[in-house]
N, C-alpha and C positions, 0 to 999 in steps of 0.2 A: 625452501625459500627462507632469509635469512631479512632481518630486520638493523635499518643502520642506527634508530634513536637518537638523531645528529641533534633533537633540540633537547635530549634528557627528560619526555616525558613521561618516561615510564616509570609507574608506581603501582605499591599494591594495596587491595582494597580487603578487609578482614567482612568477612557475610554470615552470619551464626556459627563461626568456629574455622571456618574455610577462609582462605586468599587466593583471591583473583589478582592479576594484572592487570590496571587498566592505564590507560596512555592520559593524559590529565591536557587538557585546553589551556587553562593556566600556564601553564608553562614556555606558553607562545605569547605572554604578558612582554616580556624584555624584549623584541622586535620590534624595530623601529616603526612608528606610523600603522603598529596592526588595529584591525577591526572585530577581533575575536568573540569578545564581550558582546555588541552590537547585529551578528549574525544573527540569520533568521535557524529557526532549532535545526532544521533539515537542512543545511550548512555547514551546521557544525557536528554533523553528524558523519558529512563528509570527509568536513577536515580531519576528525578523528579517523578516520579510515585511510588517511593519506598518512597519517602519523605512525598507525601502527602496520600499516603495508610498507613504509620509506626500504627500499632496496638498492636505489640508486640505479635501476633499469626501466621498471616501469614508473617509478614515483621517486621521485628525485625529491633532493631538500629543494630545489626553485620550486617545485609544485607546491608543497607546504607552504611556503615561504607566499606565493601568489594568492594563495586561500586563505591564509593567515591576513593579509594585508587587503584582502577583497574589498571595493566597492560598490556594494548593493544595487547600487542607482547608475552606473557606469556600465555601458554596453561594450564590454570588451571582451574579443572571443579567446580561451583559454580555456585546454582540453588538458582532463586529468586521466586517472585510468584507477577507477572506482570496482573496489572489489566486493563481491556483494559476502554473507555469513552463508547463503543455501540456496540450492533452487529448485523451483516447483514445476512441476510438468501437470497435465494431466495425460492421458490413456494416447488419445490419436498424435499429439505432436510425442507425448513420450514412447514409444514404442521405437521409433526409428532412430532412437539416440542411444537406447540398451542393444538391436541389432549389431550398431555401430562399434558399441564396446565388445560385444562377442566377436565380432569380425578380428577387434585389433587382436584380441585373443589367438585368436585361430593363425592369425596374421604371428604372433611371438614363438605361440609354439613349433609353427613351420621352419623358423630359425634357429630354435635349438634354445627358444628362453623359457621363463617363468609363465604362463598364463596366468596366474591369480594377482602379479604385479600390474593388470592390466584392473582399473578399479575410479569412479568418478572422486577428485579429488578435491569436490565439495559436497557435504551432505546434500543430497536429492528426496526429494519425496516425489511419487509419483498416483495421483489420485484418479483412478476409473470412474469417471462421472459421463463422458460421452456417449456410453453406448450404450444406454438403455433407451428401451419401446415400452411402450405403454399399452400390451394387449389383453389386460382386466384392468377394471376401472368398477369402483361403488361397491366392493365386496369387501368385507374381511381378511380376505387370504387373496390379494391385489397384490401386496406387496410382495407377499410368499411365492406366487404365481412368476410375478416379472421377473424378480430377481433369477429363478429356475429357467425361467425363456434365455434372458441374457447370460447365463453360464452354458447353456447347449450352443447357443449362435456361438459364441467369442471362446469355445471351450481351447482352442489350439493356443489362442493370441495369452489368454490367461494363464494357461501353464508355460508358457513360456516368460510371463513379468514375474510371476513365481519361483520358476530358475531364475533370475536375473538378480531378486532379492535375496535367495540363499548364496549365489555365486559371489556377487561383487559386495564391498566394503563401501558404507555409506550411501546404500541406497533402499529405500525404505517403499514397500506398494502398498496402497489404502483399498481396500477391496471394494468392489462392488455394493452398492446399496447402502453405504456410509454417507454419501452427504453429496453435493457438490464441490469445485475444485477450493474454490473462497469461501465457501462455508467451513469447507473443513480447516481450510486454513487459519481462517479466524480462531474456530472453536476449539482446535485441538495444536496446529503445528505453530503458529505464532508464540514468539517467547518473552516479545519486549526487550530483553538483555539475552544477549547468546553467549553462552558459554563453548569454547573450542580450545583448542591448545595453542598457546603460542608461540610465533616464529621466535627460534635463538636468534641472538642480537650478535651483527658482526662489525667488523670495522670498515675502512677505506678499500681493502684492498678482498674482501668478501673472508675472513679468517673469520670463525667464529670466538665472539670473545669471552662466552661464557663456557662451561663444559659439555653444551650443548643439549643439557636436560631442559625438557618441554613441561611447561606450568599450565595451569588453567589459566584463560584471560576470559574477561567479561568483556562484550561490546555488542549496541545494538543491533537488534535485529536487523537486517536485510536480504532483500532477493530480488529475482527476477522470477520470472512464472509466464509458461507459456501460453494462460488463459488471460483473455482480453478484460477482462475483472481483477485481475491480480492488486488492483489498486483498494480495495475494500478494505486490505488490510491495515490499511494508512487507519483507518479509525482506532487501531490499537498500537498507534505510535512506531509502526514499525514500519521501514523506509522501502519500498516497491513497487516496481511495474511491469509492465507484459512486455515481452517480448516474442520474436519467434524462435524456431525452432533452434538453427543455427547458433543464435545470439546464445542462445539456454544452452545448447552443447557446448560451446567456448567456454562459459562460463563454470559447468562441470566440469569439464578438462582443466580449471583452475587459471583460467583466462580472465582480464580483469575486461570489467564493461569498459570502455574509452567513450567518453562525452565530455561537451562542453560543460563549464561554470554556468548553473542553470539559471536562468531570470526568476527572483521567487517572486510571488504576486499575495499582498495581505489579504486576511478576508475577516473582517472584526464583526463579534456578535456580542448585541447589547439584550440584555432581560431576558424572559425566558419566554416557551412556547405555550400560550394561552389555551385555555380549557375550549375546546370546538376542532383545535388545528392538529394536522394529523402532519406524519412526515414526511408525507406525498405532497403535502402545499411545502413544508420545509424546504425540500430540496427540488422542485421543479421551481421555487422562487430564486433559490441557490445559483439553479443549474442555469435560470435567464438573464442575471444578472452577471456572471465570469462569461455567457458566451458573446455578451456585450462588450465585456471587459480584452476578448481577443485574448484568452489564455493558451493559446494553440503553445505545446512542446515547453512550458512552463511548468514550476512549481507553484502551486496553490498552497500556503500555509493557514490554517484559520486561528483565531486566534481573541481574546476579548473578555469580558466578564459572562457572555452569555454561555460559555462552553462549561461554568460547572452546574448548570440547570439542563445540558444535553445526556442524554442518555445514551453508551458508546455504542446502542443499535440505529441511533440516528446516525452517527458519527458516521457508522460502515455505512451505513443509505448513503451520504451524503461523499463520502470519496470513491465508491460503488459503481458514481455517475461520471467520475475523471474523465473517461472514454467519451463522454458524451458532450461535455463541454470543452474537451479539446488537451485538456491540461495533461501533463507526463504523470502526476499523482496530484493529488490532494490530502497533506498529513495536518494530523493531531499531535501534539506534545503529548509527551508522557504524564498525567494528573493522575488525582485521590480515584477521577471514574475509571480511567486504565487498571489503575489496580484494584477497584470495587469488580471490576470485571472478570478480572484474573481467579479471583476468591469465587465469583459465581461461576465461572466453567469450569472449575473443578482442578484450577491449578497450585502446585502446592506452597504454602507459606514462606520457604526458602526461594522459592522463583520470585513471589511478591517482594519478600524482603532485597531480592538482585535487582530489581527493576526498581526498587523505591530506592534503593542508596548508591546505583554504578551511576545515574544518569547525573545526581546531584555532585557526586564525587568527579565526572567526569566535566561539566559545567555546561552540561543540553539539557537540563530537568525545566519544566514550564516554572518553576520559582527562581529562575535566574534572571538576571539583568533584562526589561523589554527588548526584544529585537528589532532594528531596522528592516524592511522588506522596500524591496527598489518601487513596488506601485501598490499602495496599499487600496484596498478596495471598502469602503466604511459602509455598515449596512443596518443603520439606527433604525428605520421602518420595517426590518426585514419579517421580526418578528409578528405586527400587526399588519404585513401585506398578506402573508405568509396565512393568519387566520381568516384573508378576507380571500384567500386567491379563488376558489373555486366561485364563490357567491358572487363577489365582485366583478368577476371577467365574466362569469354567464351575464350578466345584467348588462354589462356595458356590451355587449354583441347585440342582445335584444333591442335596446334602445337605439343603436346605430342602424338596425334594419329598418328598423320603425323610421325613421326617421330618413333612410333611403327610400322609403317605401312611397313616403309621403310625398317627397320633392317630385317623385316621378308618376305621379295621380294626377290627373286634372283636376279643376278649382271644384266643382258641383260633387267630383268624386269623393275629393279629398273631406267636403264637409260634413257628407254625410257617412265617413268613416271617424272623423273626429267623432259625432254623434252618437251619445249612447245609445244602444238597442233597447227600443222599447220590448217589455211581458208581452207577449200576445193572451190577447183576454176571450175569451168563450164566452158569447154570447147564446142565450139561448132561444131559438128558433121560436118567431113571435105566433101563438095561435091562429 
């Protein structure tokens, strides 16, 4: 695939001694009436993606050109064809999609071709978290136990994700007993900024116009993932959502997702989370007030003063729940805590330093221009609902029965239920 750069954004970015290629926002300044500046971050996360896929089959310059000039607040239906950086499986939807690629295998060499040219042409990770049982529990050697059960059951299915990751190019298996699908995602395959190689740039008529040698380019993360959590990841500023099976095999096969220009919905946090409030009041206050708000197949972006006093294990709680209140994802910009986090999971200083200067350089970093969001959702009490929610809603239930309880007593009942209870006093037995 070849890239056309019809608005010349492409530039490069120098990283402790290295250049990357990244596509610049900017650049889409000199178009008449845009909105670029004013996008919400996961917008422009987009349009970067429309920039640096431009082919002029699936992503035309009017797609740019529409996304560029976007009104936030304007219900108008325009479909783009959004290509994600990876995509994540786990074990049961991922198994019938490596089948599938040995099939087409089997299927070349019958012909008289290559089989090894047959290979997913996005990085894949595929993580074995579904199939563990849990037959010791409270011992020491629990884990040692399960794990040995779950390699005797699934012994056939496992060596064969093991051929699958020797045989094919860009597909990667997390074995058993590492983690779950979004945990691991979070802790270990999340990059913030992805590095891949970039498509040569061609002209009008598909010539390539360079000599056709392939550079490193930066650009953020993205995916789809066939676990219904894939949204957790959004806490660490990276752009994703679940999908099925299918969808996630297209998208391996190097298929672009096709969706509408999403509705982003704001979600503003003021102050920070008081000493008593845990993250369970956090985000069940979160999760009642967007499913009031009718976020259904929406973007949720958050966003406010109160996000540099969150901690990005709130963050993931709280887009963790996307599925629950409806929304397509719930994303974080990229901040000081994205990258405080980076440095804590144990990623290396060179990936920190990609993720703190592509997004700035590229003009989606959270210290750019405030964005517009087409319904912003303002949540000044959220933080003191939020310490009161458990205490406060147990009480107000108590009070309400009580008080159903009373209207349906009759009057003689009712008073001597008002009625404190008298001690009963012992008296003792007169001689």
């Amino acid at each position: 695939m070849t890239t056309r750069n019809s608005f010349k954004s492409r530039a490069s970015l120098p990283v402790d001694g290295e250049s990357y290629v990244v596509y610049r926002l900017d650049a889409l300044n000199a178009v008449p009436g845009n909105t670029v500046a004013s996008l919400p971050f996961s917008l422009k996360i987009l349009l970067e993606n429309l920039l640096r896929n431009e082919d002029g089959a699936f992503v035309k310059a009017a797609d740019v050109l529409a996304m560029a000039t976007w009104n936030v607040r304007a219900r108008v239906d325009k479909e783009i064809a959004f290509r994600t950086a990876r995509v994540l499986l786990q074990d049961f939807t991922g198994v019938p999609c490596v089948v599938d690629l040995a099939a087409m295998r089997d299927a070349l060499a019958k012909l008289g071709g290559k089989p090894s040219k047959i290979n997913p042409l996005q990085p894949v990770d595929l993580v074995i978290d579904h199939s563990v049982q849990v037959d010791e529990y409270g011992t020491d050697a629990a884990l040692l136990i399960n794990t040995n059960l779950e390699y005797e059951r699934n012994l056939e299915r496992y060596q064969f994700l093991r051929w699958g990751q020797k045989a094919f190019e860009n597909f990667r298996v997390v074995p058993p007993g590492t983690g779950i699908c979004h945990q691991v995602n979070l802790e270990y395959l999340g990059q913030v900024v992805f590095v891949g190689e970039e498509s040569p740039e061609s002209d009008e008529s598909g010539r390539q116009t360079a000599d056709g040698r392939r550079q490193k380019a930066a650009y953020c993360d993205s995916l789809v993932g066939t676990d219904s959590h894939t949204t957790m990841i959004n806490g660490l500023a990276v752009l994703g959502w679940g999908v099925g099976g299918i969808e996630a095999e297209a998208a391996m096969l190097g298929q672009p997702v096709s969706m509408l220009i999403p509705e982003v919905v704001g979600f503003k946090f003021h102050g920070k989370l008081p000493a008593g409030a845990t993250a369970t009041d956090l985000v069940l206050t979160c999760t009642e007030m967007l499913r009031k708000k009718k976020v259904v197949g929406k973007f949720v972006e958050y966003y406010g003063s109160g996000l540099s006093s969150l901690a990005l294990a709130d963050r993931a709680t709280i887009a963790n729940m996307s599925p629950e209140y409806g929304a397509t994802m719930g994303f974080f910009p990229c901040d000081d805590e994205t990258l405080k986090y980076l440095r804590l999971s144990g990623r290396s200083e060179h990936q920190v330093s990609s993720s703190r200067r592509t997004p700035r350089r590229r003009g989606s970093s959270a210290r750019t221009r405030r964005p517009t969001r087409s319904s912003p959702t303002r949540s000044n009490s959220t933080w003191r609902r939020s310490c009161r929610a458990s205490q406060g809603r147990n009480a107000r239930k108590i009070a309400s029965r009580c008080r159903r309880r009373r209207r349906c007593m009759p009057r003689r009942s009712r008073r001597r239920w008002q009625e404190p209870r008298q001690p009963l006093r012992r008296t003792r037995p007169s001689p």
